[in-house]
C-alpha positions as a printed Julia matrix, in Angstrom:
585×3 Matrix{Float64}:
   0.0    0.0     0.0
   1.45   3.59   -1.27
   2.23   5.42    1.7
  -0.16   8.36    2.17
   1.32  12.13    1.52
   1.72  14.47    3.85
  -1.17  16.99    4.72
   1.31  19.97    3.95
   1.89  19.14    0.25
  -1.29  20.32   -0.17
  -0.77  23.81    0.94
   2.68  23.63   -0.73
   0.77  22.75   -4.1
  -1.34  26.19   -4.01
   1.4   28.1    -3.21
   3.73  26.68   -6.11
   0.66  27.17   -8.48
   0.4   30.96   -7.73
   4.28  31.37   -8.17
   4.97  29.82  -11.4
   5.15  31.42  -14.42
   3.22  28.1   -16.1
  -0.03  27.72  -17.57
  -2.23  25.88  -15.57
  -2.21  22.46  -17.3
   1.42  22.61  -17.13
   1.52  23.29  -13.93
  -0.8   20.53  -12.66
   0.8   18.04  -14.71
   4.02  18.94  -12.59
   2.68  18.49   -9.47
   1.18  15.44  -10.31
   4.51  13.79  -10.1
   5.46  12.42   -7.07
   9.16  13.07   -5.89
  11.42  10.75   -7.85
   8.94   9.2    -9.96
   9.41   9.65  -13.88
   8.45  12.51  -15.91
   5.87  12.07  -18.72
   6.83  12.99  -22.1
   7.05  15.81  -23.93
   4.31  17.07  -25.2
   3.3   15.72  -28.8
   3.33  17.18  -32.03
   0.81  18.34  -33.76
  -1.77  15.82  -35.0
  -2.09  15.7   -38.76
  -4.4   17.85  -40.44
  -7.65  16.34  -42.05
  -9.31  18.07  -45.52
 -12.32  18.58  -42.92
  -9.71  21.0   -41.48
  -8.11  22.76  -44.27
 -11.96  23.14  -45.64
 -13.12  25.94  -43.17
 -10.38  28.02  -43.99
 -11.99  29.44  -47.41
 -15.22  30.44  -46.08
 -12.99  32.4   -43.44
 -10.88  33.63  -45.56
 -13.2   34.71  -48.11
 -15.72  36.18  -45.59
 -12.39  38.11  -44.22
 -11.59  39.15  -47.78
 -14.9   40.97  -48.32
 -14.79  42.84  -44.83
 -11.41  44.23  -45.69
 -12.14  45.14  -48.72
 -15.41  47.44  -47.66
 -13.15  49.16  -44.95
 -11.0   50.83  -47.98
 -12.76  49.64  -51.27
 -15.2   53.31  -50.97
 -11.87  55.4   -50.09
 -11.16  56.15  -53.57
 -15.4   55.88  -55.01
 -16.53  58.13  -52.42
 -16.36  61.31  -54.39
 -18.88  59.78  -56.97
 -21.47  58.2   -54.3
 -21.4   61.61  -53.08
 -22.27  63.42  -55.77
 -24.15  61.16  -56.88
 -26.88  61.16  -53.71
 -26.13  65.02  -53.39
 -24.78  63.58  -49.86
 -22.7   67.0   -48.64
 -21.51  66.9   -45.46
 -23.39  64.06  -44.28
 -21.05  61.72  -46.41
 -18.35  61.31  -43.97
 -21.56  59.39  -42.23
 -20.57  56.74  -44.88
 -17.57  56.53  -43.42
 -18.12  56.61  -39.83
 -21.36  54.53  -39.98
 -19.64  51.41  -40.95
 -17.09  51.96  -37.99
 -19.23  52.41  -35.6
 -21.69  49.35  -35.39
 -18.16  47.54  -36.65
 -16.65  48.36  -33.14
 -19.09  48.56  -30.71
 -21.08  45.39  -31.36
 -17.32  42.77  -31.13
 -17.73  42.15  -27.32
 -21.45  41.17  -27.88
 -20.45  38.62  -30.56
 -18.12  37.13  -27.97
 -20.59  36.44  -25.59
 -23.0   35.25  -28.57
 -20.47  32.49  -29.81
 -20.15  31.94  -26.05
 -23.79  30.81  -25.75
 -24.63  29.61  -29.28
 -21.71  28.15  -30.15
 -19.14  29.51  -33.12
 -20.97  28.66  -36.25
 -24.62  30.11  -36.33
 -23.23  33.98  -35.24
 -21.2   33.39  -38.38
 -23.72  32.84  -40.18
 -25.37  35.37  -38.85
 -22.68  37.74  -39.39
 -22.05  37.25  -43.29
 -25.86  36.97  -43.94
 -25.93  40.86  -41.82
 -23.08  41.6   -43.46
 -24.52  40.75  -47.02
 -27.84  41.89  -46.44
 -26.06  45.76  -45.53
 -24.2   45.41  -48.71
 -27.52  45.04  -51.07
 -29.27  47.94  -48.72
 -26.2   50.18  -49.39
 -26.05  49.56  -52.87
 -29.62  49.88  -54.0
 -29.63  53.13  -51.73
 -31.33  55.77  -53.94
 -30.78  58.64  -50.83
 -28.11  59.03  -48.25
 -29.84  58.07  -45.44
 -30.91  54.56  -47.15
 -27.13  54.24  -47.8
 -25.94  54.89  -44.08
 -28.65  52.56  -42.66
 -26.94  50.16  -45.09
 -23.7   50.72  -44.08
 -24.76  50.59  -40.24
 -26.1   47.3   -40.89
 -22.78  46.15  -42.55
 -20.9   47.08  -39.76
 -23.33  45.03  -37.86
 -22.35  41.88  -39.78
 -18.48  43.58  -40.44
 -18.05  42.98  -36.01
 -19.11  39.02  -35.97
 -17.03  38.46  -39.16
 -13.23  39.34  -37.91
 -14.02  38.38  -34.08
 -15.54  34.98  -34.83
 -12.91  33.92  -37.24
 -10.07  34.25  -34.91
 -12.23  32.81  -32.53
 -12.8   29.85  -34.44
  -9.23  29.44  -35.45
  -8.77  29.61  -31.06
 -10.89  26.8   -30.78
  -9.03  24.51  -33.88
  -5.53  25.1   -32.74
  -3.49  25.37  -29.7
  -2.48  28.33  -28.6
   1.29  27.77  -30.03
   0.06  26.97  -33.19
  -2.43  30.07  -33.65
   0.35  32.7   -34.81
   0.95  30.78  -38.43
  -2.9   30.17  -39.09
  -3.66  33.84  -38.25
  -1.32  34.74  -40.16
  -2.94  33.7   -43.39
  -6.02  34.95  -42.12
  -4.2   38.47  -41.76
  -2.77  37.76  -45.22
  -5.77  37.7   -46.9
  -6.91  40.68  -45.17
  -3.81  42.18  -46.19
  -4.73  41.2   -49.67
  -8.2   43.11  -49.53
  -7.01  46.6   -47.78
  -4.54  46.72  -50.94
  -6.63  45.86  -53.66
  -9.6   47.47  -52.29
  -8.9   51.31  -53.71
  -7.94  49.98  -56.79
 -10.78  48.16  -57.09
 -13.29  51.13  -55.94
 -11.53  53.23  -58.48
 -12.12  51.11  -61.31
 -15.78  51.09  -60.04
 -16.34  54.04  -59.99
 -14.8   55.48  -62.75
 -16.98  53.04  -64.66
 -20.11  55.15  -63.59
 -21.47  51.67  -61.85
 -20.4   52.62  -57.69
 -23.61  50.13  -56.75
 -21.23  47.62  -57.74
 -18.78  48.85  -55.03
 -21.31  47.03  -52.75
 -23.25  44.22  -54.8
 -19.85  42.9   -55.43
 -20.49  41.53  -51.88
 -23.7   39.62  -52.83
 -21.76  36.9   -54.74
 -19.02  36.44  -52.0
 -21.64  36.57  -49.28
 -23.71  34.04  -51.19
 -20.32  31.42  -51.82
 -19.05  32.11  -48.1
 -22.43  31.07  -46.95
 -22.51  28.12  -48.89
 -19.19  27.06  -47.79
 -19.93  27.6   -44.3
 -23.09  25.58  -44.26
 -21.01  22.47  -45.92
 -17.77  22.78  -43.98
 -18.2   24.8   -40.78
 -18.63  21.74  -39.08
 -17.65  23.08  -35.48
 -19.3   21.44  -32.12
 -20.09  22.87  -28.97
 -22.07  21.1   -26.04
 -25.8   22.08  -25.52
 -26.41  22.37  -22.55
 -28.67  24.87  -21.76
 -32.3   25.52  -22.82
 -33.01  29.23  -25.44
 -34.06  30.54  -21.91
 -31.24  29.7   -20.42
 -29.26  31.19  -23.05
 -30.91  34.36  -23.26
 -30.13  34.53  -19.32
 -26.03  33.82  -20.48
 -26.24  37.03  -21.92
 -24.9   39.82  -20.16
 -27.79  42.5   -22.19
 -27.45  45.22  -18.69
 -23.39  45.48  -19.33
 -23.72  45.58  -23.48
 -26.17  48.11  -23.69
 -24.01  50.51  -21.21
 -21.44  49.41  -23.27
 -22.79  50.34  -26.82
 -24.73  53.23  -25.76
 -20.92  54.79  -23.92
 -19.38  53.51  -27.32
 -21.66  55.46  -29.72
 -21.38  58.8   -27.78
 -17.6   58.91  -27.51
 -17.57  57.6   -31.59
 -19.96  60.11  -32.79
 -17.93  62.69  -30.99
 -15.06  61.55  -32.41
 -16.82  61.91  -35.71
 -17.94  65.34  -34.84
 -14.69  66.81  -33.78
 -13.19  69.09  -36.38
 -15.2   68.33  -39.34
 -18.81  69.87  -37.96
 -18.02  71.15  -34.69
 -14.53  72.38  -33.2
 -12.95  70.2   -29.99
 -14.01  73.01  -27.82
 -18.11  72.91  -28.41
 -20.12  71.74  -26.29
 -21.45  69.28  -28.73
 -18.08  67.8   -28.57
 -17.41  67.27  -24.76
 -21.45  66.28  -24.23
 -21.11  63.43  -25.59
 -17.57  62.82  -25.22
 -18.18  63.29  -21.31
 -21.26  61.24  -21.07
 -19.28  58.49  -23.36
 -16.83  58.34  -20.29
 -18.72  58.39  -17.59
 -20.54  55.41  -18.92
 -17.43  53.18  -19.65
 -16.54  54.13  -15.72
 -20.55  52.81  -15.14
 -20.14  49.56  -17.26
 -16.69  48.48  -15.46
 -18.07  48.71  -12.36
 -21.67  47.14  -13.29
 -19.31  44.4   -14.78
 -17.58  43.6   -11.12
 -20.92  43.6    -8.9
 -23.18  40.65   -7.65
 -25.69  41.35  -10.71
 -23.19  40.7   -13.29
 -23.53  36.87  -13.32
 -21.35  36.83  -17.03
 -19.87  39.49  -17.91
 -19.27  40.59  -21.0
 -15.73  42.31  -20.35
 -14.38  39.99  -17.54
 -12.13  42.17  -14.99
  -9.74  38.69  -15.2
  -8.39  39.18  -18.1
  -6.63  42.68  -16.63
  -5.43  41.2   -13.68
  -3.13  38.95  -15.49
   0.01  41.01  -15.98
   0.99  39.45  -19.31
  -2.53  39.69  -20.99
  -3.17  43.03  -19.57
  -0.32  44.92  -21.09
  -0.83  42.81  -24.65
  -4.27  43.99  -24.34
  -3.36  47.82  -24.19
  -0.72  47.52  -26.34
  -3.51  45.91  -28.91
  -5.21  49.5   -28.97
  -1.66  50.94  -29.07
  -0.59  49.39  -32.42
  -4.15  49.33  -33.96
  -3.67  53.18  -33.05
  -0.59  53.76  -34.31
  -0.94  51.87  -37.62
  -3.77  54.31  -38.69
  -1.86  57.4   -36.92
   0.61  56.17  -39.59
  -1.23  55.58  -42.5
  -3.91  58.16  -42.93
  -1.45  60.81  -42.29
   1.29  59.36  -44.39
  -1.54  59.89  -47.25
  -2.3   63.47  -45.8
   1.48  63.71  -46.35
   1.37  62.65  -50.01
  -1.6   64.68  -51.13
  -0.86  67.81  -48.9
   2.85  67.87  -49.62
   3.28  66.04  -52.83
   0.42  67.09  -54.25
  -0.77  63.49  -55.22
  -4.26  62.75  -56.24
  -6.37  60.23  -54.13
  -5.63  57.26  -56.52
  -1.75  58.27  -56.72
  -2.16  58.26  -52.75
  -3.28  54.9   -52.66
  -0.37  53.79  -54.92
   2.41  55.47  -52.96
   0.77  53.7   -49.86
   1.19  50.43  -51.22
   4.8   49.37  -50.04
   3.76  50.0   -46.27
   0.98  47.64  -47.06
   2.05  44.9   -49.04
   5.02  44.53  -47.07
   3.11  44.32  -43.5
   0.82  41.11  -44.89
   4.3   39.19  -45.3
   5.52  40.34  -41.89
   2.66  39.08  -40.33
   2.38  35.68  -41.95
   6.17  35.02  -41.25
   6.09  36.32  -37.58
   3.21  34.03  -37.08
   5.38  30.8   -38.25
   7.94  32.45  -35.98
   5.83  32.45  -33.01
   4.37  28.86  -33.63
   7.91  27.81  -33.92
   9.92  29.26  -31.09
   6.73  29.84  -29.19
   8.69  33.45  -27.97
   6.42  36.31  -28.64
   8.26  38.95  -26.69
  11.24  39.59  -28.42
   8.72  39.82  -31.99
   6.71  42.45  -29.96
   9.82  44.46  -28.82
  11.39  44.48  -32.52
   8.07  45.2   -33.98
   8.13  48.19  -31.76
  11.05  49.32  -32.23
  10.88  49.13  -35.9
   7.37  51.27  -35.75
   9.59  53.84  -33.56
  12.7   54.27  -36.04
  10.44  54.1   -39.27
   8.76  57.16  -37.33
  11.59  59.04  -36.51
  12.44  58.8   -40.52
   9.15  60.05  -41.25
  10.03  63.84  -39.56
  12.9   63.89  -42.66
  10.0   63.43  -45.14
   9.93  66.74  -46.91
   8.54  68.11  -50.43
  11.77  66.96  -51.66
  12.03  64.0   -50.74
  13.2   61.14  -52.86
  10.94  58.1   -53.6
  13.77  55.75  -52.45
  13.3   57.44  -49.43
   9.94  57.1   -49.33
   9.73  53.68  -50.12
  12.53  52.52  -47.64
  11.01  54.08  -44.67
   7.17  52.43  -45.22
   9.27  49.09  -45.47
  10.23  49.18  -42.41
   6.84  50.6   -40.69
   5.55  47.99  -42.23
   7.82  45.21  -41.22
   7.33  46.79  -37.74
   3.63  46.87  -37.91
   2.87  43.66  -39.76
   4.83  41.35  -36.94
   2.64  42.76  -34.4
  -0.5   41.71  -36.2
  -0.38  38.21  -35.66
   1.18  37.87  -32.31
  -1.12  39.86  -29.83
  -3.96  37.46  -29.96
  -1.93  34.88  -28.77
  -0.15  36.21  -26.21
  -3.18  37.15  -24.25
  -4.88  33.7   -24.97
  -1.57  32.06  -23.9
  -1.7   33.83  -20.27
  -5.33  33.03  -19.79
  -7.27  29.58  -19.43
  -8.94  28.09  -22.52
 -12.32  29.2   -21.19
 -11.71  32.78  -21.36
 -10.76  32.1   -25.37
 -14.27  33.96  -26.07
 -13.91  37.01  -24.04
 -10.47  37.35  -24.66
 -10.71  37.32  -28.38
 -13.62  39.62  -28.44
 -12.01  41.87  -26.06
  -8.81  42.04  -27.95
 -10.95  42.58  -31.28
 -12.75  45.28  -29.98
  -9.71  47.34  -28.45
  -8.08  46.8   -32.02
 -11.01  48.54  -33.4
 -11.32  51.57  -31.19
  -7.61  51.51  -31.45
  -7.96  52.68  -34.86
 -10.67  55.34  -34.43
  -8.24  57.32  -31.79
  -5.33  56.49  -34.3
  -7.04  59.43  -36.86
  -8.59  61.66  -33.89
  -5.71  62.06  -32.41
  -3.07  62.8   -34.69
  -6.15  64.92  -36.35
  -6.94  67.49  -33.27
  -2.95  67.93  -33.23
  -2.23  68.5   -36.82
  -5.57  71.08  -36.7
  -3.45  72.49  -33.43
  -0.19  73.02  -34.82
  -1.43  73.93  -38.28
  -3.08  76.87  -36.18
   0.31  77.82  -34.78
   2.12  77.25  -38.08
  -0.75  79.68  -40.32
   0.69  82.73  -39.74
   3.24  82.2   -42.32
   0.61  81.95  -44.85
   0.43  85.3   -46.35
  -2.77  85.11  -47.94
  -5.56  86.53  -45.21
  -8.38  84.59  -47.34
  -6.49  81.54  -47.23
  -5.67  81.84  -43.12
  -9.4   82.37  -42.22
 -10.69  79.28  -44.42
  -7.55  77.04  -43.32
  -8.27  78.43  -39.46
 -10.32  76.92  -36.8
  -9.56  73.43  -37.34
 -10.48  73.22  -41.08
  -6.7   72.58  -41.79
  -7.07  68.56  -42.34
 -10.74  68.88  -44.07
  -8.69  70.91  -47.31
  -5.67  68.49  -47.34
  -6.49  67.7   -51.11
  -3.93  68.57  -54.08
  -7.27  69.53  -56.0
  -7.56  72.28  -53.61
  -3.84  73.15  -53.12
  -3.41  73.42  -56.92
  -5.87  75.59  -57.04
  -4.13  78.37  -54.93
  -1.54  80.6   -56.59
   1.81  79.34  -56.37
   3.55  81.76  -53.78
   0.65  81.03  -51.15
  -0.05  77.26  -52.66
   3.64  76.74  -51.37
   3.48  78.34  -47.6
   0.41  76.06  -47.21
   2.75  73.35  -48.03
   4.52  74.65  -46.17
   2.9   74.83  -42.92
   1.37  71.45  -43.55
   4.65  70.23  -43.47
   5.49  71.31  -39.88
   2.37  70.51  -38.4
   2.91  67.21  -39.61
   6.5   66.92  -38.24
   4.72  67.8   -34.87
   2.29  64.83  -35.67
   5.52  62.18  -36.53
   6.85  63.56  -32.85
   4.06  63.05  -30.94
   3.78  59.66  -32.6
   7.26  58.59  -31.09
   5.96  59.38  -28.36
   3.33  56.64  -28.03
   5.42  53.77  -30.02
   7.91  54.82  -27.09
   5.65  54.19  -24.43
   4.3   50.72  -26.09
   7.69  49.79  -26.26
   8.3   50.38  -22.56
   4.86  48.56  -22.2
   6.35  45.69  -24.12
   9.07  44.92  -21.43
   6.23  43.92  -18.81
   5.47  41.35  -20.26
   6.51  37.95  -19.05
   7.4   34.82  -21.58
   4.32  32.52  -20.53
   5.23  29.0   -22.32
   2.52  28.7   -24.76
  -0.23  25.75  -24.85
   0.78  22.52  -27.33
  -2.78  21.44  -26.72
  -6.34  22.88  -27.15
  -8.66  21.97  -24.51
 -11.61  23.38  -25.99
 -15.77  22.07  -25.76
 -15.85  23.85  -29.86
 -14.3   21.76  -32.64
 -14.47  20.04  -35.56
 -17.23  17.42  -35.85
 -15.88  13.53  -36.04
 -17.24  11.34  -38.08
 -20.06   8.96  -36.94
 -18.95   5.89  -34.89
 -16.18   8.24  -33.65
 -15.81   9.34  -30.1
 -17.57  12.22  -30.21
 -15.35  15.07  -28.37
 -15.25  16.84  -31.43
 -12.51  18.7   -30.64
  -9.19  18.54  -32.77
  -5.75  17.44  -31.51
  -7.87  17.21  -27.75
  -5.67  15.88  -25.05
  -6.99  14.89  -21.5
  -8.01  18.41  -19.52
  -6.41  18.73  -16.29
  -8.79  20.93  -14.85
  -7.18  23.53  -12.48
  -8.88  25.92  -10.75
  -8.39  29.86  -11.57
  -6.17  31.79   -9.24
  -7.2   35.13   -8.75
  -5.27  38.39   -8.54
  -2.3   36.54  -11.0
   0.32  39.28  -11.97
   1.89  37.12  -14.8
């Protein structure tokens, strides 16, 4: 008879368990072991992937294709929709429409797929998503067509949040990098092409087509998904019950806060200055309601929340979290006002714009993919966040020598390595985060880290936008042209960045608008160090968790009949371990 352990081991356990740096099932497989008794084997390699598989992976990435297109495909057709629909000012709403229901509707799709499983809000996002895109392109008025593009951004916020979702669920969390990375890829693919396909479009005379060109897809992606999105989860719960899962208190203080602080973010500069009241209303109430939903989300009557306060106390998945909305942030910062560069400075048309943008992008989709092998293969995410970083900061730096003068090699090297730095980041967040939480919290997680990417990207052009309007102020005086200073004054500086406008102005005062463009833009690149020096900083916080072999998961592929059943691919044995609170790691 095996000698019974002492009553202390116990105790000893716990404490071990809060001081290591392992994930859980690591952890309780180590303390399984009894002193001098022989360690198990490594864990295995990957199991070998079926065609049931490989065969989700088009309806993702076709249903991610189509979403990244409509997020720059009306860029370069908006002029002609405008016109068109005799929109005025109200077209930016075409714009800003689409973000908004994108971004503020990703944490309720988490706790959707949470309930319902992964495949139906899919579904349900694609067929949204599709349905917006016929509204929006039948729209014979510009309200029809921002109710359409409101409901696209409806279906746009299930489509990118459930597919790395899904992926979670398929893959361990060492694995994930490399198959987000072609998920990034192809949305890589679609931010390129998109202006050059809205261009063509449009300068066809047939802009509908800008949106019915997402019938079709819709239609195939469905298809696809109905034959191969073959994806379990374990039903459990009555429709009651479900509807009781869902945390509707803490998502409607969280949409309603969302949509104030977005449309006065909208607002701000283009119809009303920072300083109205119209601006800090909403911007206020916006606030005060985030403040209202965090602490709804902690009390007694918060049985799931939608935002779980866990996934902050975990050092690791905390600062990866912030430094999500950090790079989402600065890759727009960078972006939008690299093109304000180019048509402001250069003088390049919208369409030349979106050419000269073109290394920055098609050199980021690479960086992903590869950092994503890299991460599956050394299972090291730190040092691919501090380079990325780093990168982002020098390219930057360059960007304050970026004159009208400048050479194209010039140009051309310093979006390389911007995008190097900003494309290795892409893939490797998600991750991280996952890796430092349990595989139950894959839902919120991803959702959470979804929706800080997108509004991430809505402070990335607010931001740099109130400052360039700031220092352009500062900068005016030089203009000599009175005219000129009063239409170019009170924040109207970024609204008439357009080389249609600029070469319209005689060429003394055309080129001391350039002119002061070009320092309020240096001020922009400076404050922009700034931030890619304080993510950096952020970056050394983090802690090297060693990343999951396994997935553990109750959502995966259906087996055949006559098979087990788990449904779950590459499942190993769950040690179940239970949470430690207040973890710093």
């Amino acid at each position: 008879m095996a000698s019974q352990a002492p009553s202390h081991d116990r105790n000893e356990v716990s404490i071990d368990m809060i001081k290591s740096d392992k994930p859980p099932e690591q952890q309780s497989a180590a303390q399984s072991l009894a002193p001098g008794a022989q360690r198990p084997n490594p864990p295995s390699q990957p199991a070998a992937r079926g065609w049931r598989f490989w065969a989700i992976f088009p309806p993702l990435c076709i249903a991610t294709l189509f979403s990244a297109l409509e997020s720059t495909v009306t860029s370069t057709s908006l002029p002609e929709i405008t016109a068109t629909l005799h929109s005025g000012p109200d077209y930016v709403w075409f714009l800003n429409g689409y973000l908004l229901t994108s971004t503020v509707f990703i944490p309720f799709y988490g706790q959707f797929a949470q309930v319902f499983g992964r495949k139906w809000p899919t579904m349900v996002a694609v067929s949204i998503f599709t349905l917006g895109s016929g509204i929006s392109g039948g729209a014979n008025s510009t309200a029809m067509l921002i109710a359409g593009r409101l409901v696209q951004g409806l279906g746009g916020a299930g489509i990118g949040s459930m597919t790395n979702l899904i992926i979670s669920d398929l893959v361990s969390v060492r694995e994930r990098g490399k198959y987000q990375g072609i998920i990034f890829g192809t949305f890589g693919i679609g931010i390129s092409i998109g202006p050059v396909i809205g261009g063509a479009i449009a300068q066809s005379g047939h802009w509908r087509w800008v949106f019915w060109l997402n019938l079709p897809l819709g239609g195939v992606t469905l298809l696809l998904q109905i034959i191969f999105l073959r994806i379990t989860y374990r039903k459990i719960f009555t429709f009651q019950q479900k509807i009781r899962q869902i945390d509707w208190i803490g998502n409607l203080l969280l949409i309603g806060s969302m949509i104030a602080i977005l449309l006065a973010l909208s607002w701000a500069d283009t119809r009303y200055p920072w300083s109205s009241w119209r601006i800090l209303v909403p911007l206020l109430v916006g606030f005060a309601g985030m403040c209202v939903f965090h602490a709804f989300e902690t009390t007694q009557w918060c049985k799931v929340p939608t935002i779980p306060g866990r996934l902050f106390t975990n050092r690791t998945s905390a600062v990866c979290l912030v430094n999500t909305f950090l790079s989402s942030m600065l890759t727009f910062w960078r972006v939008y006002f690299l093109s304000l560069y180019f048509q402001g400075v250069l003088l390049a048309s919208p369409q030349r714009s979106g050419v000269l943008l073109l290394p920055s992008v098609l050199t980021a989709a690479p960086a992903a993919i590869l950092s994503g092998f890299a991460l599956s293969r050394w299972g090291r995410y730190k040092p691919i966040h501090l380079s990325g970083y780093a990168l982002m900061t020098l390219a930057t730096g360059l960007y304050i020598d970026l004159d009208a003068h400048s050479s194209m090699a010039k140009i051309v090297i310093y979006q390389i390595i911007a995008g190097v730095g900003g494309g290795i980041l892409l893939t490797t967040f998600l991750p991280a985060v996952q890796g430092a939480l349990p595989q139950s919290d894959v839902a919120p997680a991803s959702a959470t880290w979804a929706y800080l990417r997108a509004f991430g990207s809505i402070w990335g052009i607010a931001i740099p936008a109130a400052i360039f309007n700031s220092r352009f102020a500062y900068h005016v005086h030089a203009v000599s042209d009175e005219g000129i200073r009063r239409a170019l004054g009170g924040g109207n500086a970024y609204a008439h960045v357009s080389s249609r406008y600029l070469l319209g102005l005689a060429e003394e005062t055309r080129n001391e608008v350039v002119g002061a463009y070009l320092a309020a833009l240096k001020n922009v690149w400076q404050v922009c160090i700034g931030f890619c020096g304080l993510a950096f900083l952020l970056t050394l916080l983090e802690k090297e968790i060693p990343m999951r072999t396994t997935v553990q998961s109750d959502y995966g592929l259906k087996e055949k009949k006559g098979n087990s059943g788990q449904g779950v691919a590459e499942r190993k044995p769950e040690n179940r371990v239970p949470a430690v609170s207040g973890g710093n790691e």
